[in-house]
N, C-alpha and C positions, 0 to 999 in steps of 0.2 A: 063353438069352442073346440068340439071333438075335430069337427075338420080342419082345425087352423094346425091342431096338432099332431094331425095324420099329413099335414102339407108341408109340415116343418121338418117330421121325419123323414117323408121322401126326398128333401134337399138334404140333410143331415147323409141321407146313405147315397143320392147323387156327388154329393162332395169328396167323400170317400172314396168310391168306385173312383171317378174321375181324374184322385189324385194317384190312386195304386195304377191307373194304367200309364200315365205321365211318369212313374218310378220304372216302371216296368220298359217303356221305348228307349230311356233314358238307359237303362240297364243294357239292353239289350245294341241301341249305338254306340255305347261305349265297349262293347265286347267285339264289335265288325271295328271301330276304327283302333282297339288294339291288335289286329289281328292286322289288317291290313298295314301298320305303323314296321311290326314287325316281318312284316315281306317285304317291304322298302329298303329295312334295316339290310337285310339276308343279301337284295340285291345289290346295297353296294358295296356289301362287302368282299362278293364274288367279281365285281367291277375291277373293283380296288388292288384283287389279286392277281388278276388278270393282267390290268396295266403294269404290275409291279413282275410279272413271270416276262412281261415282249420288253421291258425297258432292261431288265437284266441281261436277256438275251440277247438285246441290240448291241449294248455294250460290251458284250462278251464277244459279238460279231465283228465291233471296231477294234478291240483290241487284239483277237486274232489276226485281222488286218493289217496291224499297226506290227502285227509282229514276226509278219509273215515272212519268209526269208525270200531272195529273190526269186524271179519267177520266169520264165522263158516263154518264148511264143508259144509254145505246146503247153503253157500254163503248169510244165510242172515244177515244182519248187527247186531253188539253185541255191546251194550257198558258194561262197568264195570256194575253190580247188587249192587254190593255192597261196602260198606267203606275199606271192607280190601283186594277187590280186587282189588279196586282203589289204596291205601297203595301200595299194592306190586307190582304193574306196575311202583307206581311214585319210589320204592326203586331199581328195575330194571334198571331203566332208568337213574336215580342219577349214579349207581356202573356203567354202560358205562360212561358217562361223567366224572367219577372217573377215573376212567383204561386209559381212553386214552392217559393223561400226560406217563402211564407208558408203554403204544407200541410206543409212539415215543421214549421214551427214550433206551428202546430192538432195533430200528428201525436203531438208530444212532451205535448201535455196539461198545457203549463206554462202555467196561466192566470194565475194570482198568487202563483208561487214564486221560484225565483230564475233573473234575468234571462238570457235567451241573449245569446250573443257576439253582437255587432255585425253588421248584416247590408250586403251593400255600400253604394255609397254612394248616397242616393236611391232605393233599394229594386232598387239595378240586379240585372239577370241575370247569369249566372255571366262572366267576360270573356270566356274563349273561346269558348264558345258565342256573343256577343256579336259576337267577331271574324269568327267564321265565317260569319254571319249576316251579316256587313255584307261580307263578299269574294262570297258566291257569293248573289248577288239573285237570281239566276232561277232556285235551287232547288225542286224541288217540295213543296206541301205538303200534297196526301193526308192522307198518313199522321202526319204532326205536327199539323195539325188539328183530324184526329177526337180523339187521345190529350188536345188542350186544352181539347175542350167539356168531355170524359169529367173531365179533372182539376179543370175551373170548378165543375162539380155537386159533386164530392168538396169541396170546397173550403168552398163554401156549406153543405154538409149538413154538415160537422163544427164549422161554426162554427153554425148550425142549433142542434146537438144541445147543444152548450156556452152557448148563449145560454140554452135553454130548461129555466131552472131547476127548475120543478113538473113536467115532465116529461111534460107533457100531450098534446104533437102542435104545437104554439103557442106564438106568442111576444107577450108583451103590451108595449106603446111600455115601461114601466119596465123588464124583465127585460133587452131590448134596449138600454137607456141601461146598466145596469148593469153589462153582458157590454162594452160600447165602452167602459164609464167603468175596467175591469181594463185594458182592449188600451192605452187611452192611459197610464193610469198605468207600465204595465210598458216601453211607449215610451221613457218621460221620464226615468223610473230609468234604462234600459239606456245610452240616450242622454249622461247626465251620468256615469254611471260610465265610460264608454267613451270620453271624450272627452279625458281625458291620455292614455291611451295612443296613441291615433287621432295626437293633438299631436305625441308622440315619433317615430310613424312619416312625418311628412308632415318637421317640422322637419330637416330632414338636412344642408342644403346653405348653409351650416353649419349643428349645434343649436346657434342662440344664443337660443332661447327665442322668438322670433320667427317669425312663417312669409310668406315672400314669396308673390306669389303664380305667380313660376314655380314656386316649392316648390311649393305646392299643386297648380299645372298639371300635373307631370309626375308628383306623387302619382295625382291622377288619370287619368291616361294610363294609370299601369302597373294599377291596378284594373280597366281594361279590356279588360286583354292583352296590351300593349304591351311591347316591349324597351326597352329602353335605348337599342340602335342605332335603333331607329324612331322614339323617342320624340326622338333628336338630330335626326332627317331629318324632324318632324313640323310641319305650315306649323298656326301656331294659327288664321289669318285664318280658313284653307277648311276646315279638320277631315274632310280627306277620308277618313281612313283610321276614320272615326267612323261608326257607324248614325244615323239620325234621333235618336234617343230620346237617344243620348247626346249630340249636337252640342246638344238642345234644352236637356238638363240646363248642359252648359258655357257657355252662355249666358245660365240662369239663374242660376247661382252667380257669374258675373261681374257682372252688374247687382246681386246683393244683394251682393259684397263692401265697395262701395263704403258701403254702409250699416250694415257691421260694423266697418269700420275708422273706429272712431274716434280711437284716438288717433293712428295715420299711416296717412296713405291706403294706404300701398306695402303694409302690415305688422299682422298680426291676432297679438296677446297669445292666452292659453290659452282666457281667460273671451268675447274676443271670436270665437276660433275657433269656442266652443260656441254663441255666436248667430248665427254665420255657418253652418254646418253644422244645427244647430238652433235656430230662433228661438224656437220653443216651449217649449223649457226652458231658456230664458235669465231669468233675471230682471230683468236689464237690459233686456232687449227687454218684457219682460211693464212693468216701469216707463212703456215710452214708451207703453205702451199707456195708462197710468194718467192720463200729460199729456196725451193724444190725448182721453182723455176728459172731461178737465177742462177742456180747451181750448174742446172742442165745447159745452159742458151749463154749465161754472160763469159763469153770467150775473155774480154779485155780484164776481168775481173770491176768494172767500172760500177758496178751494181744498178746496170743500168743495161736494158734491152735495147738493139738498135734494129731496124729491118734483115739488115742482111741475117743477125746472128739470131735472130728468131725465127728466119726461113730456113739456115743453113743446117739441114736436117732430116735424114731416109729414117722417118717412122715404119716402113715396111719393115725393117731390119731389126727394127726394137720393138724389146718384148716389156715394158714398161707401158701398163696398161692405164697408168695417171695421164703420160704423155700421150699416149692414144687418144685418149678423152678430151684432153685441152687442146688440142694442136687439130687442125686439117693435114689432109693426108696430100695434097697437090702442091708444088712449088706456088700454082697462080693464087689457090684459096689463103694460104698462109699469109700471102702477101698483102692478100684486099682484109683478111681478119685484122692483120697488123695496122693498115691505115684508117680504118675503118672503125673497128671497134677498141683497141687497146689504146693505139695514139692518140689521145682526146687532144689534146694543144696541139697536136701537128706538125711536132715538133724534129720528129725524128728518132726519137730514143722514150724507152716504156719505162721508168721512174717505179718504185715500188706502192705509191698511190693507186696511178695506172693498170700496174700487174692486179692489186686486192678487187680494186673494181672487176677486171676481168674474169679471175676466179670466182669471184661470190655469186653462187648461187642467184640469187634475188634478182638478178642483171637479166633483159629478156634473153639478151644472147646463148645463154644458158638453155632455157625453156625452147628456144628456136632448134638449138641442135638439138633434144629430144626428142620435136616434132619432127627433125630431119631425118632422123633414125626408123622412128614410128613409119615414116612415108616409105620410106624404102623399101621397109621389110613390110608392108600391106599393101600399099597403093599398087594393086593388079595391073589395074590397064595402063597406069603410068601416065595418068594423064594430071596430076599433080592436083588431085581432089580427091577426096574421102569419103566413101557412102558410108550409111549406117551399117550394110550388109560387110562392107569391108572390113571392118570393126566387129561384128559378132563374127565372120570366119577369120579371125585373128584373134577371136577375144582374150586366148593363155597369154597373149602377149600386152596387148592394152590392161588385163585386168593387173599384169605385174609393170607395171613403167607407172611414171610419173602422175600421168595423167588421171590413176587411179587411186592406187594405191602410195602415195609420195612418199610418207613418211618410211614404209620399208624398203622403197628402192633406193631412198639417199642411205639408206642403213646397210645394203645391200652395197653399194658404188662406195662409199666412204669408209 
C-alpha cells in the first residue's frame, strides 16, 4: 500500500513538472513569434515608404517633363522669343484640337452611312480645351506639337486609304472627286438634319421660334466653355476672354447674319438659321446663287442661259471670286462645261432648274473641281496621280480643303 502511494506521488509530481515545461515552451514560442511578427511589420513598413518616396518622385519626373519648356538640340531649355512665335505654336496647337473631331470621324469608317451628330460650331475644338488655350498663352508646346504632326499624317493616310478605291498605293483626280463628293454629301445631310434641333437649343430666351442674335451670341459663348456667370460679365466689343480663332469666327458669323436675315434684320426663322449657320445647304442661298448667275451671263434678259452667253466672258479681268469658282477659265472648257454638265436636255439654253443643279454643292461636278485644284497645286511629277507622300508634303493644304476638313472650307468659300 506504501508503495502504491509513493507510485502515485511520483506520477502526481511527473504531471506537474511536465505540465510547467509545456507552459514554459509555449511561453517562450510565443515571445520569438511576437518578435519575429513585429520585424515583418517594421519591414513593410519601410517597403511601403520606399515605394511611396520613387512613385512620388517619378511623378514629379513626368510632370517636370510635361512642363518642360522647349528644348534645342544642345538640350537647353527654349521658350518662344517672340509674339509671332508664340502666335504660331498657339495656331499649331488650335488646328490639332481642330482636326481631331475630324480622325474620329475617318476613325468610325462612316463614309456614306448614317450621318454623325453634329460637330461644334465651324469645326471648333473641344471649348475647354479651347478656354485653356486661350488663359495660359505661354504654355509649352514640345510635347503637344510633336503628338500633332504625328496626328496630321494619321489623318491624311486614313483618308489616303478611304479615297483609294482600287487599292493600288494611288489616288487618280476622279477617285479623289468621288471620296470629297461622299465627305460633302454626308456634310449637307448632317447639316439639314441637325439644324431643328441646333434651332431649339440656341432659341431659349424665349422659344418663340425666332432667334435674336444675343440668343445666338451667348449660344455661342457657352459652346466655347463659357458660364453663364462669364457669359453676363462677357464685353462682345473686345472678346477677350475668346482665342483668335474664335474672336475670327464671331466676326464672321456677324457679317453673314445680316445676309441671312431677311425677313428681320434683328431675327433668323429655322430655314434662315440653316443658311446662316450653313449657306451650303440652303436652298435659298443656292437660289441666289442661280440670280447671281443670271444676273452676270443673261445678256437677252430671257432668264435663261444659252452657250454663247455663258462662254462670252474674260474671267482673267474679273475680280469676282464667286465667278471664278463656277466658271472655267478657257473659252474651250467653258463650252464642254456648258454641254456637258449644265445642259441636261440638250437643249441649248440653261433654265433655272438646270443652273440650281449646277450650283449645288452635292453635284460630283463640284467635288471634281476640288479635286482639280488639289491636283494642281500637289501632283509634282504631274503625272495625274497622288501618292500618300504627295499629300503629307502638302498636308497645310489637304488638311484645310474639302477633303478634310469640309465643313470649314464651305464656311470658309461661302
Amino acid at each position: 500500500m506504501t508503495f502504491v502511494n509513493k507510485l502515485s506521488k511520483s506520477f502526481r509530481w511527473l504531471r506537474c513538472s511536465t505540465l510547467c515545461a509545456i507552459l514554459f515552451y509555449m511561453f517562450f514560442i510565443g515571445l520569438i513569434l511576437h518578435s519575429t511578427s513585429q520585424k515583418l511589420q517594421q519591414q513593410l513598413k519601410e517597403q511601403g515608404t520606399s515605394s511611396s518616396s520613387s512613385s512620388s518622385s517619378s511623378s514629379s519626373t513626368q510632370a517636370d517633363t510635361k512642363m518642360a519648356p522647349n528644348v534645342g538640340h544642345n538640350g537647353a531649355q527654349r521658350w518662344p522669343n517672340t509674339l509671332q512665335e508664340l502666335e504660331q505654336q498657339q495656331q499649331k496647337h488650335e488646328q490639332k484640337l481642330r482636326l481631331q473631331p475630324v480622325a474620329n470621324n475617318l476613325d468610325s469608317g462612316n463614309e456614306n452611312n448614317q450621318p454623325q451628330p453634329q460637330h461644334q460650331p465651324h469645326s471648333q475644338p473641344h471649348p475647354q480645351k479651347v478656354q485653356n488655350a486661350s488663359k495660359s498663352p505661354n504654355q509649352p508646346e514640345t510635347v503637344i506639337l510633336a503628338a500633332s504632326n504625328v496626328n496630321e499624317k494619321q489623318i491624311l493616310a486614313k483618308a489616303f486609304k478611304r479615297a483609294d478605291r482600287s487599292r493600288d498605293g494611288i489616288v487618280s483626280i476622279q477617285e479623289l472627286g468621288q471620296y470629297i463628293n461622299r465627305r460633302i454629301v454626308e456634310h449637307i445631310d448632317e447639316a439639314i438634319m441637325n439644324n431643328a434641333r441646333e434651332f431649339r437649343r440656341v432659341d431659349i430666351g424665349p422659344a418663340d421660334g425666332l432667334i435674336t442674335w444675343d440668343e445666338y451670341h451667348r449660344f455661342f459663348l457657352r459652346e466655347h466653355g463659357m458660364t453663364e456667370a462669364d457669359i453676363d460679365e462677357h464685353s462682345e466689343i473686345r472678346h477677350t476672354a475668346l482665342n483668335r480663332r474664335a474672336r475670327e469666327d464671331m466676326m464672321r458669323d456677324k457679317a453673314r447674319w445680316s445676309e441671312a436675315a431677311r425677313t428681320d434684320l434683328f431675327t433668323l426663322t429655322i430655314d434662315e438659321y440653316l443658311s446662316f449657320r450653313h449657306p451650303e445647304s440652303s436652298v435659298s442661298n443656292l437660289l441666289e446663287l442661280v440670280d447671281d448667275l443670271l444676273r452676270q451671263f443673261d445678256q437677252d434678259g430671257d432668264d435663261q442661259l444659252t452657250l454663247e452667253e455663258f462662254s462670252d466672258l474674260n474671267v482673267d479681268d474679273d475680280d469676282d471670286l464667286m465667278r471664278k469658282s463656277l466658271i472655267s477659265k478657257t473659252l474651250v472648257e467653258r463650252r464642254e462645261e456648258f454641254k456637258r454638265i449644265i445642259d441636261k436636255n440638250h437643249d441649248g439654253k440653261a433654265d433655272r432648274g438646270e443652273l440650281l443643279n449646277y450650283v449645288n454643292p452635292k453635284t460630283p461636278r463640284y467635288a471634281l473641281q476640288e479635286a482639280a485644284t488639289l491636283f494642281s497645286l500637289c501632283d509634282e511629277n504631274k503625272d495625274e496621280l497622288l501618292t500618300l507622300k504627295e499629300m503629307t508634303d502638302h498636308a497645310e493644304i489637304f488638311l484645310q480643303s474639302k477633303m478634310i476638313d469640309t465643313a470649314n472650307s464651305f464656311h470658309t468659300e461661302f
